[in-house]
C-alpha positions in Angstrom: 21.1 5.1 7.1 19.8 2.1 5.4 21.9 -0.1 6.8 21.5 1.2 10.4 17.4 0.7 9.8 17.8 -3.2 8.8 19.9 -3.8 11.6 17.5 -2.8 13.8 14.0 -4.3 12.2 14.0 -8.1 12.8 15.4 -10.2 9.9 13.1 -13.3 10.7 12.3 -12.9 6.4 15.7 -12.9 5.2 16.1 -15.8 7.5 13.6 -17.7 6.4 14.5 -17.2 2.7 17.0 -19.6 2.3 16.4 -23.1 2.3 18.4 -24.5 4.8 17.4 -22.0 7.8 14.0 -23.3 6.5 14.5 -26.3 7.5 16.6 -25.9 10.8 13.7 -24.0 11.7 10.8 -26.0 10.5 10.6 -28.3 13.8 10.3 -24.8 16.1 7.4 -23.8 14.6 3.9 -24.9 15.3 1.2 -25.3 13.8 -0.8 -22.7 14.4 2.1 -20.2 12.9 1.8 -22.5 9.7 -1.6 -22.4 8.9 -1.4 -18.3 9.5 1.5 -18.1 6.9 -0.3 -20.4 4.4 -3.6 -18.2 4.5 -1.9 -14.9 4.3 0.2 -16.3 1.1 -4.1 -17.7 0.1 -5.2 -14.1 1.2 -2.0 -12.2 -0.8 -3.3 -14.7 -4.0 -6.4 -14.1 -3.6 -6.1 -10.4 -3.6 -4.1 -10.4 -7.1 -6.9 -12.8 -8.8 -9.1 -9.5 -8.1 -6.8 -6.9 -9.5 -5.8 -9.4 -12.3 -9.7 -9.9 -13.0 -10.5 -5.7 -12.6 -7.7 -5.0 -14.9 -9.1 -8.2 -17.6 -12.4 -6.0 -17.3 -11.0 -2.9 -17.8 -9.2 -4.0 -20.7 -12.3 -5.2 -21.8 -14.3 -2.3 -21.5 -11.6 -0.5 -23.4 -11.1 -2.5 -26.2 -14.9 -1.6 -27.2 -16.1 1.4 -27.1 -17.4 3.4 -24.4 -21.2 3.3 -25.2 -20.9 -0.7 -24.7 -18.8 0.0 -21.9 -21.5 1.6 -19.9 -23.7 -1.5 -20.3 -21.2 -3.6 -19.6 -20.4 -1.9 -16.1 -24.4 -2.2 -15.8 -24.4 -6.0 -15.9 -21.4 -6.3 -13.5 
């Protein structure tokens, strides 16, 4: 069944994966489809700077106890 279900979805990823379909295919695309692949990888980075920086706090918060914890989550 697994097999069947990759067959049918469109393997553009695995495609683009390795590096020499990368760059048979580089001259096709234009620019526009760039510069929407480069800000969803900024967007995808951007979103684990958050979690990274929410788990940092938590960790934070934590490590000392939880009367200081309360103040801390009142400056933030």
């Amino acid at each position: 069944t697994i097999d069947t279900g990759r067959a049918a979805a469109p393997r553009t990823s695995e495609f683009r994966e390795s590096p020499a379909a990368r760059q048979t295919e580089a001259p096709d695309t234009s620019p526009a489809i760039q510069q929407n692949a480069r800000s969803e990888k900024q967007h995808l980075r951007h979103q684990a700077g958050i979690f990274q920086r929410k788990d940092c706090a938590m960790r934070r918060v934590t490590s000392f106890g939880m009367e200081s914890a309360e103040a801390y989550m009142a400056q933030v």
